[in-house]
mmCIF file of the C-alpha atoms, coordinates in Angstrom:
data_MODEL
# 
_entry.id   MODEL 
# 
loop_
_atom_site.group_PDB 
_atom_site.id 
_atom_site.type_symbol 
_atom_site.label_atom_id 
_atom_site.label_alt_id 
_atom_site.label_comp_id 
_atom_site.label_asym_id 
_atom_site.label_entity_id 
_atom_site.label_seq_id 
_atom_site.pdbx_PDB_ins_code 
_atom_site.Cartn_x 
_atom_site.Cartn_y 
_atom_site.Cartn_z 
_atom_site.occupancy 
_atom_site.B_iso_or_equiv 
_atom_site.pdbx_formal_charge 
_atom_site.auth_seq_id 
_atom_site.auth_comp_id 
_atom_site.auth_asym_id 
_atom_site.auth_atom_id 
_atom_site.pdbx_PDB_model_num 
ATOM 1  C CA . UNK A 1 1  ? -23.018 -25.893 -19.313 1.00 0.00 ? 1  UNK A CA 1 
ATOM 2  C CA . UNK A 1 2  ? -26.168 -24.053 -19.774 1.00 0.00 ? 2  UNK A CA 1 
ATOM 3  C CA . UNK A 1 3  ? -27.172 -20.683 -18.579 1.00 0.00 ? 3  UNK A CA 1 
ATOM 4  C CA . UNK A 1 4  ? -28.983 -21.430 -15.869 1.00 0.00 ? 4  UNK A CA 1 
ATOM 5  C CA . UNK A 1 5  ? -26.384 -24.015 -13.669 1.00 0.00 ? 5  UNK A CA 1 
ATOM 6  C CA . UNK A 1 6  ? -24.101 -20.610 -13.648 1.00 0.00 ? 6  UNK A CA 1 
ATOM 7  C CA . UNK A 1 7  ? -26.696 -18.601 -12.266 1.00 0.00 ? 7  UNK A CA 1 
ATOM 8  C CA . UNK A 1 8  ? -26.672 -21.038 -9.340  1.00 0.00 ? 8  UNK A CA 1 
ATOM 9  C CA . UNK A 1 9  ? -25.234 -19.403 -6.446  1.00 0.00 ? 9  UNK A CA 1 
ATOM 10 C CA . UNK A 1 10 ? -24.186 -23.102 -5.357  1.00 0.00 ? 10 UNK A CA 1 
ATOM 11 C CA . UNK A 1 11 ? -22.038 -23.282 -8.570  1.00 0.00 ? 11 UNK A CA 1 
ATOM 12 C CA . UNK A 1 12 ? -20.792 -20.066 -8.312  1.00 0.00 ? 12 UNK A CA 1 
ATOM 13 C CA . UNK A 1 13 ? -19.558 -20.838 -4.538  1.00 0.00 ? 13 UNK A CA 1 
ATOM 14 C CA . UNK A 1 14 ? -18.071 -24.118 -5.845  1.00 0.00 ? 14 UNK A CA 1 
ATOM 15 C CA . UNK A 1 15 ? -16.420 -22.508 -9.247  1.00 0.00 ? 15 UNK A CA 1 
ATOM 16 C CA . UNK A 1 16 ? -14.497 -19.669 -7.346  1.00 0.00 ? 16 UNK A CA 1 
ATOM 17 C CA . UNK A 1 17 ? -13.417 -22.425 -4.514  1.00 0.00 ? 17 UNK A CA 1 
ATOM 18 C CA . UNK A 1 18 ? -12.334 -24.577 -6.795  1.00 0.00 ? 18 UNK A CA 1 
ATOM 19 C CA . UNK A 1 19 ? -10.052 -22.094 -8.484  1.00 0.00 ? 19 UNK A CA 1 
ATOM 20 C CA . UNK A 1 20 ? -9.042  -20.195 -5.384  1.00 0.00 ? 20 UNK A CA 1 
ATOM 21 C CA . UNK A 1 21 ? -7.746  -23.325 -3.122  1.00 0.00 ? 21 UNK A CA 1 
ATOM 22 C CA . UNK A 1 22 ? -5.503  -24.439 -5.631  1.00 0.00 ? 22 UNK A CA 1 
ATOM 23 C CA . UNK A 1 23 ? -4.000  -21.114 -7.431  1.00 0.00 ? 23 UNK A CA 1 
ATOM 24 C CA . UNK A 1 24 ? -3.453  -20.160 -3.599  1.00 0.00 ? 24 UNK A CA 1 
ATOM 25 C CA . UNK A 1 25 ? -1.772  -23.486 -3.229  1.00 0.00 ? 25 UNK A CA 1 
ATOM 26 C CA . UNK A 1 26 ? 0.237   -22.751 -5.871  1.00 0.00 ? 26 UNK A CA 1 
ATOM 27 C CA . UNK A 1 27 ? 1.431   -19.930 -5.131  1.00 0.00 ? 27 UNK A CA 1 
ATOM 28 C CA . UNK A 1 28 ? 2.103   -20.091 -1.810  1.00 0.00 ? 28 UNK A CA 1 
ATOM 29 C CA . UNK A 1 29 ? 4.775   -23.199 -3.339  1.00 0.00 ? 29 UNK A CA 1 
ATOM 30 C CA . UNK A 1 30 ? 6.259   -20.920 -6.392  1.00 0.00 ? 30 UNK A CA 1 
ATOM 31 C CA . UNK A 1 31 ? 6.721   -18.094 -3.685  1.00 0.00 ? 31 UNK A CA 1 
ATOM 32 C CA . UNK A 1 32 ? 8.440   -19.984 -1.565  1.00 0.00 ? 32 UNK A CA 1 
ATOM 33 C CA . UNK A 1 33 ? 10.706  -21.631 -4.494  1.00 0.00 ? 33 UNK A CA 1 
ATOM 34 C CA . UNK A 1 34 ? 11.552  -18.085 -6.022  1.00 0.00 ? 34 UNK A CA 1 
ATOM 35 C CA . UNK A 1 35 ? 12.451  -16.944 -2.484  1.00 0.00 ? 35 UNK A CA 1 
ATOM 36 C CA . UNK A 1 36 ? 14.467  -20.206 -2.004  1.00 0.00 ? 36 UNK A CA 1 
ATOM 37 C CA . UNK A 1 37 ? 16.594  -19.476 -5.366  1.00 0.00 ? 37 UNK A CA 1 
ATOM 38 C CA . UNK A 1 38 ? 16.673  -15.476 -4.884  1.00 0.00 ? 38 UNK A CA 1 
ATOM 39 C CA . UNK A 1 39 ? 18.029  -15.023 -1.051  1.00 0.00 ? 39 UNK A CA 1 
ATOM 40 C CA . UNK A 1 40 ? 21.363  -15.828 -0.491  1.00 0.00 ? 40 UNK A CA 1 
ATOM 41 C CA . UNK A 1 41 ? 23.445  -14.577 2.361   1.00 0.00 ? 41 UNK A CA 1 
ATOM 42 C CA . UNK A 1 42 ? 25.118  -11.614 0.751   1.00 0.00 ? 42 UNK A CA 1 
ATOM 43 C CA . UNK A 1 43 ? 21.717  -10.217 -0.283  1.00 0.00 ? 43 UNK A CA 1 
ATOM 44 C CA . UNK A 1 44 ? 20.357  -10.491 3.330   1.00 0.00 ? 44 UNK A CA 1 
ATOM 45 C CA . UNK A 1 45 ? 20.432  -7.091  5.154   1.00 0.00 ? 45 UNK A CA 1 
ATOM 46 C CA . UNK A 1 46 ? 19.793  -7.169  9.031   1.00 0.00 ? 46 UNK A CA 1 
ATOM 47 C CA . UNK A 1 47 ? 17.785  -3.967  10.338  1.00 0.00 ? 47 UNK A CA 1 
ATOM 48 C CA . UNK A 1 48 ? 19.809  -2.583  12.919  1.00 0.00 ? 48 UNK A CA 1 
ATOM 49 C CA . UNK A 1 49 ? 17.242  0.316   14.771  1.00 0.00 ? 49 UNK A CA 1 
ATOM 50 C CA . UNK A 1 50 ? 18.376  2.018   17.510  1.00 0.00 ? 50 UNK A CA 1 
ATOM 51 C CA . UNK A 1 51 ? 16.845  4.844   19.657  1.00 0.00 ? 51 UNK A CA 1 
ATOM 52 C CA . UNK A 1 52 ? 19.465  7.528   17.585  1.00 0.00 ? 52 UNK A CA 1 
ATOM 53 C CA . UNK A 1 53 ? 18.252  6.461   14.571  1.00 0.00 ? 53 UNK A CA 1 
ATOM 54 C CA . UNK A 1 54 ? 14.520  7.049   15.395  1.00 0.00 ? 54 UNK A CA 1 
ATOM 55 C CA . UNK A 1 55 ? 15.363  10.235  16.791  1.00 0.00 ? 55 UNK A CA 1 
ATOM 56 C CA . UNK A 1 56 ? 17.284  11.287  13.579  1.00 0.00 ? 56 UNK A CA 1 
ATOM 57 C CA . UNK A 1 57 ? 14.663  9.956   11.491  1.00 0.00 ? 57 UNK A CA 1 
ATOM 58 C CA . UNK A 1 58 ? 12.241  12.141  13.943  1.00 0.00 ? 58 UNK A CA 1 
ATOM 59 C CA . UNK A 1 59 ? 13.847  14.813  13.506  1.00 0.00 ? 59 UNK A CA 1 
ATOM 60 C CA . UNK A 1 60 ? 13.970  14.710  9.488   1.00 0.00 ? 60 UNK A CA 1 
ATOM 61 C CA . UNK A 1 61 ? 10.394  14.110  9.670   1.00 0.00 ? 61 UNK A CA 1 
ATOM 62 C CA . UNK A 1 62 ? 9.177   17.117  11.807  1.00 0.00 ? 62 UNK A CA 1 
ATOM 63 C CA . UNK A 1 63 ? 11.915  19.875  10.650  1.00 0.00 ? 63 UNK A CA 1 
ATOM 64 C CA . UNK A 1 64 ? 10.330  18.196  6.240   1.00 0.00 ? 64 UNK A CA 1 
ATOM 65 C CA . UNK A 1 65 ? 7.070   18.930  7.570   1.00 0.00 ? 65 UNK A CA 1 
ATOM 66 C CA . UNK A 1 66 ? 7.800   22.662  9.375   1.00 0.00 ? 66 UNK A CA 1 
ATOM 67 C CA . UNK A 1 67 ? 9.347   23.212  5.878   1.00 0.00 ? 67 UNK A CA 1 
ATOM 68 C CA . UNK A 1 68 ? 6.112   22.398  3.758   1.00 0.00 ? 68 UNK A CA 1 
ATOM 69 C CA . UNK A 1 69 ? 3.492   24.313  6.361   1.00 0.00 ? 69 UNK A CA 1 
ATOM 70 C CA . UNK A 1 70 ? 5.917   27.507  6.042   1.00 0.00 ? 70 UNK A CA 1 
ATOM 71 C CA . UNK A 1 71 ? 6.288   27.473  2.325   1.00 0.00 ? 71 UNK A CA 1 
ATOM 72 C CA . UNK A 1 72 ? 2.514   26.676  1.700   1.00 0.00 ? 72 UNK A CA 1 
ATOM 73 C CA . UNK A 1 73 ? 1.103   28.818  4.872   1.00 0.00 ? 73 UNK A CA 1 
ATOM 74 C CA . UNK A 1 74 ? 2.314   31.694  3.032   1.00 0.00 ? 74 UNK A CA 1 
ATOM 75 C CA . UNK A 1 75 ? 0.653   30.473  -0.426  1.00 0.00 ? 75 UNK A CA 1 
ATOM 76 C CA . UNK A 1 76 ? -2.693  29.730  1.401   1.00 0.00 ? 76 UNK A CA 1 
ATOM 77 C CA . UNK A 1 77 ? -2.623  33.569  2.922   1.00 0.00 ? 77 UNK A CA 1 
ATOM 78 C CA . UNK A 1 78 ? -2.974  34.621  -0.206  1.00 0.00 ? 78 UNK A CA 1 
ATOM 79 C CA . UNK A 1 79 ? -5.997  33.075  -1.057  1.00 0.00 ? 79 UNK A CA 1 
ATOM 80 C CA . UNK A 1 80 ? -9.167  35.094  -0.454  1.00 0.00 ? 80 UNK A CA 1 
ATOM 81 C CA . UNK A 1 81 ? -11.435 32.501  0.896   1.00 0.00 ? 81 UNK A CA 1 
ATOM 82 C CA . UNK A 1 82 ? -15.088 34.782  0.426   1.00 0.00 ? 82 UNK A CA 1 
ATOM 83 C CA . UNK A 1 83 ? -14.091 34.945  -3.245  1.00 0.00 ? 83 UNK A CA 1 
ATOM 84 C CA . UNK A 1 84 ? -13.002 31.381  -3.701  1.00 0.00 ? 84 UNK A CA 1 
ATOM 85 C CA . UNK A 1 85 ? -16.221 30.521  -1.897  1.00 0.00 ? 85 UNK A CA 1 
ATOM 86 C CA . UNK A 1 86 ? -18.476 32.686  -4.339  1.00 0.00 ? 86 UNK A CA 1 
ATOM 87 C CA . UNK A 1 87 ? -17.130 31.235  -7.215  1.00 0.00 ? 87 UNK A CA 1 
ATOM 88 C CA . UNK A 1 88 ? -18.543 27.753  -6.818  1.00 0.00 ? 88 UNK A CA 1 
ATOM 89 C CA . UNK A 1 89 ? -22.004 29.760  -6.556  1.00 0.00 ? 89 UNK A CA 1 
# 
């Protein structure tokens, strides 16, 4: 193979398709026998979502975030922003 045929864009093209089909090909088949072997029944967990347990989860979320904005409000009052602006001058 001399420098010139890998240059060709055809080559290129067929080089990468002719490793990509098959190493996709192959692992779509060792995915599928690692998932075979690896799930059994006692491993399985079904999701059981309900409207209480998006409203808890809500309700973790906004009271985590009211947390973090009143902790770091009080940091970023501190700051004195014509200074901090100056000193990139």
């Amino acid at each position: 193979m001399d420098d010139q045929s890998i240059r060709n864009p055809e080559y290129v093209y067929y080089a990468q398709e002719g490793l990509t089909i098959p190493d996709y090909l192959t692992g779509i088949l060792l995915l599928g026998a690692i998932l075979k072997q690896a799930t059994t029944p006692e491993l399985e967990i079904l999701p059981l979502i309900t409207g209480v347990s998006i409203m808890i989860s809500f309700a973790f979320m906004l009271g985590f975030t009211l947390v973090v904005n009143y902790v770091m409000g009080r940091r970023f009052k501190d700051i004195d922003m014509v200074a901090s602006l100056r000193s990139v001058e």
